[in-house]
C-alpha positions in Angstrom: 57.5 74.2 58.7 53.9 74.6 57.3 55.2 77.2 55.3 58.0 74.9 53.6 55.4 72.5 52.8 53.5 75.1 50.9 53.5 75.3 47.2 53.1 79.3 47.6 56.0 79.5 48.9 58.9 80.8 47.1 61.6 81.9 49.4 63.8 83.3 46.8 61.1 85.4 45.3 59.6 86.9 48.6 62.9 88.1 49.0 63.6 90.0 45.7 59.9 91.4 46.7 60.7 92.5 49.8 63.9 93.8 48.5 62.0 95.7 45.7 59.7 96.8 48.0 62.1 98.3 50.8 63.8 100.4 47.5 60.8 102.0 46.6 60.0 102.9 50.0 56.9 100.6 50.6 58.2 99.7 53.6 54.8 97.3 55.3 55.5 95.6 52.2 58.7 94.8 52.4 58.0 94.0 56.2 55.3 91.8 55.2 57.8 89.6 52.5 60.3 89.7 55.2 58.0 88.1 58.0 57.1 85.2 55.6 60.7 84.0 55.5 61.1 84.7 59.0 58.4 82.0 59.7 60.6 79.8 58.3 63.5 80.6 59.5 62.9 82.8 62.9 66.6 82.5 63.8 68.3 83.8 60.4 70.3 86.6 61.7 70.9 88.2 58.0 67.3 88.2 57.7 66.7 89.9 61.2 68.8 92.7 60.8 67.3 93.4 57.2 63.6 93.9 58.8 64.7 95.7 61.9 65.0 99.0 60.1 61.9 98.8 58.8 60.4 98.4 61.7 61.9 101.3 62.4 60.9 103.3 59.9 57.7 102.0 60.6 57.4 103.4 64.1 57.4 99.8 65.7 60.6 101.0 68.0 60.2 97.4 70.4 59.8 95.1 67.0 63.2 96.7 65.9 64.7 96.6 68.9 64.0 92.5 69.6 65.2 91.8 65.1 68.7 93.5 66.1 68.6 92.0 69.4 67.9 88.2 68.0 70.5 89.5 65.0 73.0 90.0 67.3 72.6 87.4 69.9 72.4 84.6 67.2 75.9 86.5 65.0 77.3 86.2 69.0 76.5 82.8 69.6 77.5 81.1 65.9 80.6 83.4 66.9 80.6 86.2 64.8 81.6 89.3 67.4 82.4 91.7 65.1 79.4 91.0 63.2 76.9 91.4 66.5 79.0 94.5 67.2 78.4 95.7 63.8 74.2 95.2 63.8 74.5 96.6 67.4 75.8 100.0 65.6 73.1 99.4 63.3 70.7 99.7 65.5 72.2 102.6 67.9 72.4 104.4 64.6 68.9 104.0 63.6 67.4 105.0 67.4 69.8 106.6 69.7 68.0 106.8 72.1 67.4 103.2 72.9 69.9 103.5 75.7 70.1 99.7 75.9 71.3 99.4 72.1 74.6 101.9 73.1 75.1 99.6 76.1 75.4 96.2 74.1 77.6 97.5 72.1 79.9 99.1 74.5 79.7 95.5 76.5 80.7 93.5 73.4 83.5 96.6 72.4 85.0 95.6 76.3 84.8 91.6 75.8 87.0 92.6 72.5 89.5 94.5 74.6 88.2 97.5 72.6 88.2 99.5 75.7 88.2 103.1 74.1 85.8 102.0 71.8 83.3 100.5 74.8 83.7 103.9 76.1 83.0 105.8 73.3 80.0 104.0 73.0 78.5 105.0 75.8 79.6 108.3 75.8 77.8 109.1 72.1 74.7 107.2 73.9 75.0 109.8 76.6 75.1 113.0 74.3 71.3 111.7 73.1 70.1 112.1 76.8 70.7 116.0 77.3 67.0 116.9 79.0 66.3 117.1 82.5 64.1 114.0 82.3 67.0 111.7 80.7 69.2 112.6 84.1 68.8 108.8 85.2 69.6 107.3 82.1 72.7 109.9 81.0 74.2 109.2 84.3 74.2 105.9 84.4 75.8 105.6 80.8 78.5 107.7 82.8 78.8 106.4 85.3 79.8 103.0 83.2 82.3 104.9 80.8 84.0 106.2 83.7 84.2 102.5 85.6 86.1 101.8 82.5 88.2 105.3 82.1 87.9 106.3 85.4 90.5 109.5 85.0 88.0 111.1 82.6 88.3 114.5 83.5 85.4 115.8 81.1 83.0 112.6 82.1 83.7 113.3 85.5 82.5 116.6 85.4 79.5 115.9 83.4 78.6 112.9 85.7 78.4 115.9 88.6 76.1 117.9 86.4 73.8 115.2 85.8 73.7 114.4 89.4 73.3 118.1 90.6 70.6 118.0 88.3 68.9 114.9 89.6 68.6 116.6 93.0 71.3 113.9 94.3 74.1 116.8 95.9 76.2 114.7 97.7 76.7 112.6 94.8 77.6 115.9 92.6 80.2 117.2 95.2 82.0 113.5 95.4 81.9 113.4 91.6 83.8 117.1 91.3 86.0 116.4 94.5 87.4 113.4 92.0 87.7 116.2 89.5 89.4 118.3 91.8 91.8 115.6 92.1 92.1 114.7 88.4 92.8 118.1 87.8 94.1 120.6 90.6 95.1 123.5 88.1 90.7 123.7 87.4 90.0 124.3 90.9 88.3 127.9 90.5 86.0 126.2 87.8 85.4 123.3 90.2 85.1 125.0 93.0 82.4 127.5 91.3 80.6 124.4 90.0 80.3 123.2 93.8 79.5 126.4 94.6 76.0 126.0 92.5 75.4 122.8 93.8 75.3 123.6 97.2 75.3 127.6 97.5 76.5 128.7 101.0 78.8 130.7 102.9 81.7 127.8 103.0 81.1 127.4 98.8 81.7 130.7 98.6 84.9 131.0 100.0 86.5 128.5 99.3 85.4 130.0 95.5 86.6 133.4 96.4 89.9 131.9 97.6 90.6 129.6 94.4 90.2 132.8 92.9 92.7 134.8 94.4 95.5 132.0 95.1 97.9 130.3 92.3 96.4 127.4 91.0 99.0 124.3 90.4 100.1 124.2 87.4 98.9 121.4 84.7 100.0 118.0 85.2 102.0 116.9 82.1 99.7 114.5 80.8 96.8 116.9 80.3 99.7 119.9 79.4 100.0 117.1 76.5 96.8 117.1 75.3 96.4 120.6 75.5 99.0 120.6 73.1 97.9 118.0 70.7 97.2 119.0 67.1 95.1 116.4 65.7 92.5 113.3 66.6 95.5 110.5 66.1 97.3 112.7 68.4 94.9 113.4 71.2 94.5 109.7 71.1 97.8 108.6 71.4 98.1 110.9 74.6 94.9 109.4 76.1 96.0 106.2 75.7 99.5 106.8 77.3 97.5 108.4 80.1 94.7 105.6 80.8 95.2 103.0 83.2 93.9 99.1 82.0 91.0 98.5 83.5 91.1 95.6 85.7 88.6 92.9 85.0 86.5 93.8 87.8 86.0 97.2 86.6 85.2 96.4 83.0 82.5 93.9 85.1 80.6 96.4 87.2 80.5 98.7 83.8 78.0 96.0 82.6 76.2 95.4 85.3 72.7 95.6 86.4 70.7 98.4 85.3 68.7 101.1 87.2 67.0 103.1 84.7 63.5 104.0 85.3 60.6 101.6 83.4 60.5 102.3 79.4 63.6 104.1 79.5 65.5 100.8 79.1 64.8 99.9 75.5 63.8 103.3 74.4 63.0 106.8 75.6 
């Protein structure tokens, strides 16, 4: 309010600045502009989501992440969805691999009804956590997608790898046994895939004998989309093949984290 009272201040002109400065690259001088009118008005979501970029490209990753956050929390709350949804892909954009940012945005794709977008979402977040150290944070982003698309043959098996990685086997051999069942006509690539994760005489032949027997043939939805010629295509055929969530699922998609400490705004 002090600032409003101030005869230096000049709210339209600090903004051309800033926006003069963020155009010549000067970026702590645009941030600088920006953060006067922000004293004024700390809950002006336009305003937010112009400085959390800049932060940014500043290397300030937590002061970008809380402007998109307060962007996006106060477009939610004046009820602008689309609008949070769209500063929320702003943000997973500019760092993806602030797991948290792919997660928000998935959770406000699912209160939409968007439910292959939700997914999507965290899928892409996923594909930013490929090393070993990310295991934690890749599987739980899977582990979400598939409480939403639970038949995803692809996410299933990936899930496994993650957790095979991790150490956790049991985990990896319930994840490609629910593969197995997705998809009976892969069972020599499952079963080889178990055989890694746990390598013993019963892996082995049951590996050797997927090899030498028939497989079952494809079941018609995936024969399909084997088939499929094009994006709109393969889309259509997913669609016809994925169950609606129930309301429950879509729930425990956005529940409570487990991701180890820093890892949960950024990595």
């Amino acid at each position: 309010m002090a600032l409003l009272l101030d005869d230096s201040y000049d709210r339209a002109r600090l903004l051309d600045a800033a926006a003069r400065a963020r155009r010549r690259g000067r970026v702590q001088e645009a941030i600088k502009h920006y953060e006067r009118v922000l004293n004024a008005e700390p809950h002006n979501p336009e305003l937010l989501r112009r400085i959390a970029p800049l932060f940014a490209q500043a290397e300030e990753p937590d002061r970008a992440w809380q402007a998109y956050r307060g962007a996006a929390e106060e477009f939610a709350r004046a009820g602008f969805a689309d609008k949070a949804i769209g500063v929320y892909r702003d943000a997973a954009a500019q760092m993806p691999r602030t797991a948290i940012a792919w997660l928000k945005l998935s959770e406000l794709e699912a209160a939409r009804g968007r439910i292959v977008d939700a997914k999507l979402a965290l899928l892409t977040g996923r594909s930013h956590y490929r090393s070993r150290a990310d295991v934690c944070v890749a599987a739980d982003l899977l582990r979400r997608a598939l409480a939403l698309d639970p038949a995803d043959f692809d996410a299933r098996l990936d899930l496994a790898r993650c957790e095979a990685r991790a150490g956790e086997t049991d985990r990896a051999l319930e994840s490609l046994a629910h593969a197995l069942m997705l998809r009976p006509d892969c069972v020599r690539r499952i079963r080889f895939r178990e055989l890694r994760v746990q390598p013993n005489a019963a892996r082995l032949w049951a590996w050797l004998r997927a090899l030498t027997s028939t497989p079952p043939p494809m079941r018609a939805g995936h024969a399909l989309l084997a088939r499929a010629n094009s994006a709109p295509e393969r889309r259509r055929v997913v669609l016809a093949m994925r169950p609606t969530p129930s309301a429950r699922a879509v729930s425990s998609a956005f529940g409570e984290t487990h991701w180890p400490a820093g890892q949960l705004a950024r990595s």
